[in-house]
C-alpha positions, 0 to 999 in steps of 0.5 A, a space after each residue: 736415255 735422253 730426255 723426250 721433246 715433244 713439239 708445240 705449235 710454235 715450233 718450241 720444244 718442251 720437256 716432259 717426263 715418262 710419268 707425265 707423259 703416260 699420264 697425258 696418254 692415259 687421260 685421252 680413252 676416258 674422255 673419248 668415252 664421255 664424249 661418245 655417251 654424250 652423242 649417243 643419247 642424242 642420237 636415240 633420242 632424235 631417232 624416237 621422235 622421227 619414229 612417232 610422227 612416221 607413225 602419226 603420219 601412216 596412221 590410217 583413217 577410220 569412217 563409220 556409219 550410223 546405222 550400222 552397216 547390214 542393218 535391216 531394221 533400223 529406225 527412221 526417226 533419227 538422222 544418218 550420221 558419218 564420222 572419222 577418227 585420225 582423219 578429216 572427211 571429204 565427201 559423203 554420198 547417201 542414196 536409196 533405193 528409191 532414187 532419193 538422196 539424202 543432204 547433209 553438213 558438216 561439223 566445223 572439225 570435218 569429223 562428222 557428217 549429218 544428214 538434214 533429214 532423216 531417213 525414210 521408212 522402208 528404204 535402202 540407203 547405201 553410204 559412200 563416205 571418203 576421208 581426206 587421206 583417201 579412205 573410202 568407207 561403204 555400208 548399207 541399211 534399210 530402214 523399217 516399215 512404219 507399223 499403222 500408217 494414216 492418209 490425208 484425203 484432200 478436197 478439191 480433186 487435183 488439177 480441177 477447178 473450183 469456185 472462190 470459196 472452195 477451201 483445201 480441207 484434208 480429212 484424215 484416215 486416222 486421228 491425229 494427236 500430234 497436230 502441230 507435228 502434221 500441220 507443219 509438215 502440210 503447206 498451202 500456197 497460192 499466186 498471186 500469193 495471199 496469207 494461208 492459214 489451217 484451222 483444225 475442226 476435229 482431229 481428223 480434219 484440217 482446212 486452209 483458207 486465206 481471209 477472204 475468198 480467193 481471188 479469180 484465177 488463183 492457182 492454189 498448190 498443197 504440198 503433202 510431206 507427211 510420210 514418216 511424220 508421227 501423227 499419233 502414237 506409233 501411227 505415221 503418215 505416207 504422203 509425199 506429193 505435191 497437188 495442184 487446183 485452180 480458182 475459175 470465176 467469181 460466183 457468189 449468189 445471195 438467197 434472201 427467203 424474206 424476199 424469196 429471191 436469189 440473185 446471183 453475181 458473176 465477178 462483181 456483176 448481177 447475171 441473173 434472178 430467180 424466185 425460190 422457195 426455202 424451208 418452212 416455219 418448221 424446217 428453217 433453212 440454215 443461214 450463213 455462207 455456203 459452199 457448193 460441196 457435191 453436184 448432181 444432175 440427178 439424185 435421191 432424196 429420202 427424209 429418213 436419211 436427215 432424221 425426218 422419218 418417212 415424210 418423202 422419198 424423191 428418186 430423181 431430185 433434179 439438179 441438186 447442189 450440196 450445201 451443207 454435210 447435214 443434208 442442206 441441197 440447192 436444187 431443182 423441184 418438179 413436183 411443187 407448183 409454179 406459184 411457189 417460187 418467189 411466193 411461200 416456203 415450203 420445203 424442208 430446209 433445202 432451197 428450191 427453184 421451179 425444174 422439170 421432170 429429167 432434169 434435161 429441160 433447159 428452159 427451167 430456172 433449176 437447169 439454168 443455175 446448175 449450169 451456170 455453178 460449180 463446186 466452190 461456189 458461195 451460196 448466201 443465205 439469209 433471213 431464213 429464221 434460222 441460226 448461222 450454220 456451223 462452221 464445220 457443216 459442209 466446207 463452210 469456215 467462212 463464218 468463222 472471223 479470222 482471228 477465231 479461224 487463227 486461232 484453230 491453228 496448231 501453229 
């Protein structure tokens, strides 16, 4: 045989023999194979990571709920809390039953959802809560009952109207040891707008007034938000209401019993004098400011019921005004003569004016001051021989200065 050619790429001929071309063409398998393992691993490498993210990308949002969903006992001390895994959450709805809807914010992560208030007490809420990628979540709860339960009882009556002197005093069903957590959750506030301040007298019992006395046509509103607020160790409150009373005129009448005079001023000007009798050497009449508490066109007085025994026992005190919780009235007298009023004390602590029998005679002094008064008004009293009346008989905070009334507040 003759020699093999085998062309290059010039076109020339080369020589090559058996040996070195078996040899050429055994080399070709073997680095055919290297190369194809080389690709291979590649490829499988490019095909795990694809497979990860698919997966990342259809892993699907979880959202849950706290309180649980179906929880029929739950607390209402804590907020409603939502949050997701493996997603963002987009919106959150929280209704109860009782038409309220409870706010909330977001964390910077949009993975948790908090409501600004917490739940109220006996209520079915229902949770809507929806993730980024189109997860919606559903679940309902309904929080306990409150065990013992108190009430703040307010003073004036709503949508009445008082005298500049009438405080907003609030007694309550029940002591409140928490006083700071039941002070804050009580607002009063009034137009034209003045500084308000609560002063505690007792632990079931909370006044606001501003420093001086209202002024004329003020409209005062309290906001009760005490329902759920712990006032004393398993004891909540249930209020959640919003009240409203009115200051009418200015009416301040200032009884001197050295002179035996009261003089009574309607929004600045005198409008009327009246002789009076107050108490004897005896039974002194408390001094100070007071507050027109309770009005009676008639009532009964007995001495037994402010510690005097059986020393009277009037069925028909006409035109009685309450000045004090211990038994101190404004009000009219039948049964003393004329000559009294203006000249001696003679009663038992109360201040009396000249009236008639039936309290329907219009002519008498004790008509006249009834009908020009009303509850609210400030009655002075002074050179009575008696020491100021406590603060806290009657609606009478006004003697206190207004850095000690300050200084009653548990805020």
């Amino acid at each position: 045989m003759g020699d093999s050619h085998i062309s290059n790429r010039s076109g020339q001929s080369e020589k090559w023999s058996r040996r070195g071309i078996l040899a050429a063409l055994g080399a070709v398998p073997a680095a055919t194979l290297l190369t194809g393992c080389d690709g291979g691993s590649a490829d499988a490498s490019q095909g795990a990571g694809a497979t990860a993210s698919v997966q990342a990308a259809t892993r699907k949002a979880v959202v849950s709920v706290t309180p649980a969903d179906g929880t029929t006992k739950a607390g209402f001390a804590t907020p409603v809390v939502v949050t997701v895994t493996d997603g963002t959450l987009a919106s959150v709805e929280v209704t109860g039953n009782d038409g309220s809807t409870l706010d909330g914010s977001y964390n910077d992560a949009r993975t948790t959802w908090t409501s600004s208030k917490n739940p109220f007490s006996g209520t079915k809420y229902t949770v809507t809560a929806t993730a980024s990628s189109g997860t919606a979540q559903t679940a309902t709860f309904t929080t306990r009952s409150p065990g013992e339960t108190f009430v703040g009882y307010f003073t004036p009556e709503a949508n009445s109207t008082s005298g500049v002197g009438m405080p907003v005093s609030i007694n309550f069903s029940h002591a409140v040891s928490d006083r700071a957590a039941v002070q804050k959750a009580i607002t009063v506030t009034a137009e034209p707008a003045v500084e308000i301040v609560g002063h505690w007298f007792s632990d079931t019992r909370l006044d606001f007034r501003p420093e001086t006395y209202w002024a004329a046509g003020t409209k005062i509103t309290l906001g009760l938000r005490l329902k759920d607020v712990q006032g004393a160790d398993a004891v909540y409150g249930v209020q959640s209401k919003d009240v409203t009373f009115h200051i009418g005129r200015e009416q301040i009448s200032t009884v001197d019993l050295r002179t035996r005079q009261m003089v009574v001023r309607r929004d600045g000007r005198t409008v009327a004098t009246y002789p009076v009798s107050g108490g004897d050497a005896d039974h002194t009449t408390w001094s100070g400011i007071m507050v027109i508490s309770e009005r009676f066109k008639q009532t009964r007085m007995e001495s037994s019921t402010v510690g005097l025994g059986d020393e009277y026992d009037i069925s028909d005190v006409p035109h009685a005004q309450r000045l004090t919780t211990s038994g101190t009235f404004v009000h009219g007298n039948y049964w003393a003569a004329t000559s009294v009023f203006g000249h001696q004390n003679t009663s038992h602590g109360c201040v009396g004016l000249h009236d008639a029998k039936g309290a329907n005679d219009t002519s008498v002094d004790g008509y006249k001051f009834y009908d020009s008064s009303m509850l609210g008004d400030v009655v002075v009293v002074k050179n009575s021989g008696e020491k100021t009346v406590e603060p806290s008989n009657g609606l009478n905070g006004w003697n206190l200065p207004w850095s000690d009334w300050k200084a009653g507040s548990a805020l």
